[in-house]
N, C-alpha and C positions, 0 to 999 in steps of 0.2 A: 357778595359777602364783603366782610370791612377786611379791615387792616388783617393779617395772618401772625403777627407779632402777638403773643401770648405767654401766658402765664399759668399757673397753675401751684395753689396752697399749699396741696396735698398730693406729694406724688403717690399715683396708685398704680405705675407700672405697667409695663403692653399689657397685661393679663386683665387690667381693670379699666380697658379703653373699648368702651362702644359707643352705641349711639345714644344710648339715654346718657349719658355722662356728659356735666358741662364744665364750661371753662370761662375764664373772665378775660377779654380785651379789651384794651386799653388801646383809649382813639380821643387825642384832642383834649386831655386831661381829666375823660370821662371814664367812666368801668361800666364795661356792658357784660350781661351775661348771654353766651350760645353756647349751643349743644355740638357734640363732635358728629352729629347725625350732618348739619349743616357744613362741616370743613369737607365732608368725605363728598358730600353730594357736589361742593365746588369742584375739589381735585379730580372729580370725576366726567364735570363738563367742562374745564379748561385744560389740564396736564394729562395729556397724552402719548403713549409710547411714540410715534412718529416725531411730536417736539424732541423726546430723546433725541431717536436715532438722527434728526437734524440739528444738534447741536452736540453729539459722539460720533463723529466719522468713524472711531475706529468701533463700529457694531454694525454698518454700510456693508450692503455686499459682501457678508460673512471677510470680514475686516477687524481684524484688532491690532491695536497697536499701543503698545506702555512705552514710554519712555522718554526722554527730551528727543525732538525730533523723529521719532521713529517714523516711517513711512513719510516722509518730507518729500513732498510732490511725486511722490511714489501713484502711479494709476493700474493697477494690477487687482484681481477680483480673486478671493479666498482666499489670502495670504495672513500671516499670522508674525511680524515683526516686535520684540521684545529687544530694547536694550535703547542706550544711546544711540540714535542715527541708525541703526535698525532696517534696512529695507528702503533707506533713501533714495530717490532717485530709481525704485525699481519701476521698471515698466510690462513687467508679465503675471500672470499668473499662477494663482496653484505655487504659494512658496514660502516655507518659513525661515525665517532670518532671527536667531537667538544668541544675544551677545551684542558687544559695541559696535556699530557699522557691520556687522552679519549682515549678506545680500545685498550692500550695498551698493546702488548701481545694476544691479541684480538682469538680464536682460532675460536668461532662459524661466524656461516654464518645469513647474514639479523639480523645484529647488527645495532641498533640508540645508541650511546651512544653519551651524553650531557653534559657535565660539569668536573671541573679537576678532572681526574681521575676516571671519570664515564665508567664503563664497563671494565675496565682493569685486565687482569688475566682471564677475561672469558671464558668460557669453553663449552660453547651451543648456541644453535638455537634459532632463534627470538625472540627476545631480546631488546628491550628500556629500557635504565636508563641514566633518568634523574637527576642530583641530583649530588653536588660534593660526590666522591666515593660510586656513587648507581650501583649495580650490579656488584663490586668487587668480583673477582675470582667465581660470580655465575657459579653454577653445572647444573640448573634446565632448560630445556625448556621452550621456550614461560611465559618470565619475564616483566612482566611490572614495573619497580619502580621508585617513583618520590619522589624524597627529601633525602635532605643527607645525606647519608649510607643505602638507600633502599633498600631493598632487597644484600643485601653485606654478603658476606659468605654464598648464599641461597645454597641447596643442592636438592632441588627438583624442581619439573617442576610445571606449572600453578600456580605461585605466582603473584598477583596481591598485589604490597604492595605500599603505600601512604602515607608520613611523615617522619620523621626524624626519623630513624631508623627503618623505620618500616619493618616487615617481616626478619633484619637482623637476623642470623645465625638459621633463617627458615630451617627444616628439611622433613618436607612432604609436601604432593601434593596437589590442590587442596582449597588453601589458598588466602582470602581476607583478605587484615589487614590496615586498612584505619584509621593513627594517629600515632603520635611520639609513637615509642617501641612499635605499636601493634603488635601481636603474633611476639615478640622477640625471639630468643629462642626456639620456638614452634615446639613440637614433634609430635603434630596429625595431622590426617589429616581430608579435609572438615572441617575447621575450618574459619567462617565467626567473625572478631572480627573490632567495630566500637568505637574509642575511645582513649583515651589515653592508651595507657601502655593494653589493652582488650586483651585478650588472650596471654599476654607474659606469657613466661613457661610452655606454656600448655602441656601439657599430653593428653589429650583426644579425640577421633574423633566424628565428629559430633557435633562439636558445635557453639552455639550462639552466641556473644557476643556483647553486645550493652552496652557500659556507659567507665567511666574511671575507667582502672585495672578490669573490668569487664571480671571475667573467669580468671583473672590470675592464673599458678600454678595450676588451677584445674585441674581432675585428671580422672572423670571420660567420658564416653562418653554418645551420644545420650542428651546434656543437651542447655538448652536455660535460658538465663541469660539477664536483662537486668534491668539498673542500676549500678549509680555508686557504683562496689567493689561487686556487686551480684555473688554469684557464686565461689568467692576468696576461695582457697584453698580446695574448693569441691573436694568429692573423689567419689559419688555416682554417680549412672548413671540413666539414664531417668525420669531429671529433669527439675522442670519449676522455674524459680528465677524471681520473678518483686519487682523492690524497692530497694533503697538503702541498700545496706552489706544484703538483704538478701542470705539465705541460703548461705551464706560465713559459710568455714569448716562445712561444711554439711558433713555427714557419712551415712547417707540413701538413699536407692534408692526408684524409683518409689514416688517421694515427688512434693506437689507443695507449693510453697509459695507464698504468697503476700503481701506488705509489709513492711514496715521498718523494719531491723533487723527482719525480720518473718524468723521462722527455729533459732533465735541465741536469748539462752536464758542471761538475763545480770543481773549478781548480785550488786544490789547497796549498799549494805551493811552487814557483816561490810569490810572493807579492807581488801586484795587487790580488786578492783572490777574486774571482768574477763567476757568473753563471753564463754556462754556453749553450743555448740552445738546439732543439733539434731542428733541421731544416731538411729534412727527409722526407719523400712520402710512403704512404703503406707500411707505418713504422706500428711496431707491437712493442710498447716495452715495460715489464711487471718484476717490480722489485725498485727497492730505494733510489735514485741516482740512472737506473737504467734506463739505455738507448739516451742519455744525454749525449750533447754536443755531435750525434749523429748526422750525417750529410749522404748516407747512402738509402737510396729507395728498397724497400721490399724486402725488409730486416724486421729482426724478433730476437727479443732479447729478454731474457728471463734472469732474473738473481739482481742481486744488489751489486749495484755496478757495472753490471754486464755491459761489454759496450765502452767502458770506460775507467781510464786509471787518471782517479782524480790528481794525483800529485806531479806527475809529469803532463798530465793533459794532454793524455790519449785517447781519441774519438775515434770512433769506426767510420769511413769515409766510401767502401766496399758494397756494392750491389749483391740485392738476394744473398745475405747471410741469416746466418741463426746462430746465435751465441748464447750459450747456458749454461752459467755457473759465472762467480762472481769475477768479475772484469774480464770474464771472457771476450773475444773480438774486440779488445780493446786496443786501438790503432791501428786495426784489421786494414788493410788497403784492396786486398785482393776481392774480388767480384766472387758467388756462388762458392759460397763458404760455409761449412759447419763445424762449429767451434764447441765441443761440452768439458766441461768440469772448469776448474779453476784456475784462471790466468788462460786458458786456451786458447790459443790464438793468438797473444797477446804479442802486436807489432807483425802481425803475419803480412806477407805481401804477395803470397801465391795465390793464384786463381782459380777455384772448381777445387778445395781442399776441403779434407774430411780431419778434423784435428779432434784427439784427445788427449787432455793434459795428463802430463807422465803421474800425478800426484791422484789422478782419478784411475789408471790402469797400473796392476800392478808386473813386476817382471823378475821371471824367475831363467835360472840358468839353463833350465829343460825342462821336458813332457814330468819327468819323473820326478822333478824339485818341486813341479806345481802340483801335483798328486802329493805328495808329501804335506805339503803346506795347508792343503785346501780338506784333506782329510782329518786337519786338527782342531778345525772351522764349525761354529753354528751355522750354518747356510740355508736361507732360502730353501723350500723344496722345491721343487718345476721350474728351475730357474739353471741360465749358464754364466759362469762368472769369465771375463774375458780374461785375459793376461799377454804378456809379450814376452816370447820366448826367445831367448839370447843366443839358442845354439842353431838355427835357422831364419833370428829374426821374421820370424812370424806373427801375426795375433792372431792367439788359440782360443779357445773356450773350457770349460770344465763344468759339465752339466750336474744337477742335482736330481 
């Protein structure tokens, strides 16, 4: 056929294009007239799908690629690169790269990478990151990370990380880190961390982490933390932390806390103020402030304070006690102690003591002053109320 350069009077529209319909070209200052029956029968024995697909690489080997540069000496089959530079340099298969330099350098196989620079320099097997530069130069297997700089510099396989930064420069296996910077950092492994900043720096395996900077730095394993700051710079291992900064810089193992600041004892006076940690093991201690600054093993310690008088910074230093009620055993020294009601104990230093504070048992002059007293009473029924009797120094009872 001649020249393909044409013209046309009359437009009639796709709809009024077949083959009885002609058309004039113009060839060498001449006007010919042919029919579009003769264009289609040319494009039909020269332009063939193959010429395509060898002059659009990106439609090769279930291949596409839009973009300046995308797929740039990339040799990987069923990949799907979209963006600026896009899948440059990748060398595997099975991988989508969407975004500027997405999989860039791309090495693993059954790659999603999402966003500029998402997945680029990577290094392993199934793989999604989402996130501008999520999953940068990752090491690890089977990465999930979504948000910007997710999981980026990971080193291990089964990171599951969510936030802005989350999981980045991740070292072991087997990590949840769900929150801007959770487990940052982080050297353990099994390390479930829900929160801001929770388990960045961690050291430890086996552990918890629920609140913000919850577990950060902590040190030990086998520990469950939850709370904003619980857990913060723990070193002990098979621990339980609920409550804000509890058991933060904790030194004991085998401890539970509950709590605000429970496990961290805090001096209010005089200046500087400071938190004192517990360094005990087999330590219990439920209520605000309680079993802080403690240094005795095998103590329990209930109420707010228990354990501890913030203002003079009084710590229980005492083996196997039990303190109950507010600052109870608090500066206790004495070994195998039980201390209940309020202040009891407080600065005790005898050994194998049974103490109730005078402010929880009441004392009446005799049998017959406490019959007096206790019959003027709403009381309990099935119940004995104790008392200390002045005229024997006794402790009686008075049953209901």
């Amino acid at each position: 056929m001649a020249d393909l350069k044409v013209s046309q009077e009359v437009n009639l529209g796709l709809a009024g294009i077949n083959g009885t319909v002609q058309y004039r070209v113009i060839k060498g200052g001449n006007t010919y007239k042919q029919s579009y029956a003769d264009l289609f029968s040319y494009i039909n024995a020269h332009v063939t799908l193959q010429m395509v697909l060898d002059n659009n690489h990106d439609l090769v080997d279930d291949i596409t690629l839009i973009g300046t540069n995308a797929g740039l000496a990339q040799t990987g089959t069923g990949v799907t690169f979209i963006g600026s530079g896009a899948g440059s340099g990748n060398i595997n298969n099975d991988t989508i790269g969407i975004g500027a330099n997405a999989a860039f350098g791309n090495q693993g196989q059954y790659v999603v990478a999402l966003g500029n620079a998402a997945g680029q320099g990577n290094e392993s097997q199934q793989v999604i990151a989402i996130g501008v530069q999520s999953g940068v130069s990752n090491k690890g297997q089977e990465l999930i990370a979504i948000g910007t700089l997710a999981g980026n510099l990971n080193e291990a396989p089964n990171l599951i990380a969510i936030g802005t930064q989350a999981g980045e420069g991740n070292k072991q296996s087997g990590v949840i880190a769900i929150g801007a910077t959770a487990a940052f950092s982080n050297q353990g492994s099994i390390l479930y961390a829900i929160g801001s900043g929770a388990g960045s720096g961690n050291l430890g395996n086996f552990v918890n982490a629920i609140g913000f900077s919850t577990g950060s730095f902590n040190q030990g394993n086998w520990v469950n933390a939850i709370g904003d700051n619980s857990g913060y710079y723990n070193k002990g291992s098979n621990n339980t932390f609920l409550g804000r900064y509890s058991g933060s810089k904790n030194e004991g193992d085998d401890c539970f806390f509950v709590g605000f600041k429970s496990g961290v004892g805090v001096t209010v006076g005089p200046p500087p103020f400071s938190d004192v940690p517990n360094t005990g093991d087999n330590v219990i201690g439920i209520g605000n402030y309680s079993a802080g600054g403690n240094t005795g093993n095998n103590v329990t310690f209930i109420g707010q304070n228990a354990g501890v008088e913030p203002t003079l910074g009084l710590f229980n230093t005492g083996d196997n006690v039990i303190g109950i009620g507010q600052q109870s055993a608090a500066g206790n020294t004495g070994d195998s102690v039980i201390a209940l009601g309020a202040n009891a104990g407080l600065n005790n230093g005898s050994d194998e003591a049974f103490i109730i504070s005078n402010s929880s048992l009441r004392s009446f002059i005799d049998r017959a002053d406490a019959v007096a007293f206790y019959t003027t009473q709403s009381l309990a029924p099935n119940c004995t109320y104790f008392y200390y009797d002045q005229r024997d120094f006794g402790i009686k009872g008075y049953r209901t």
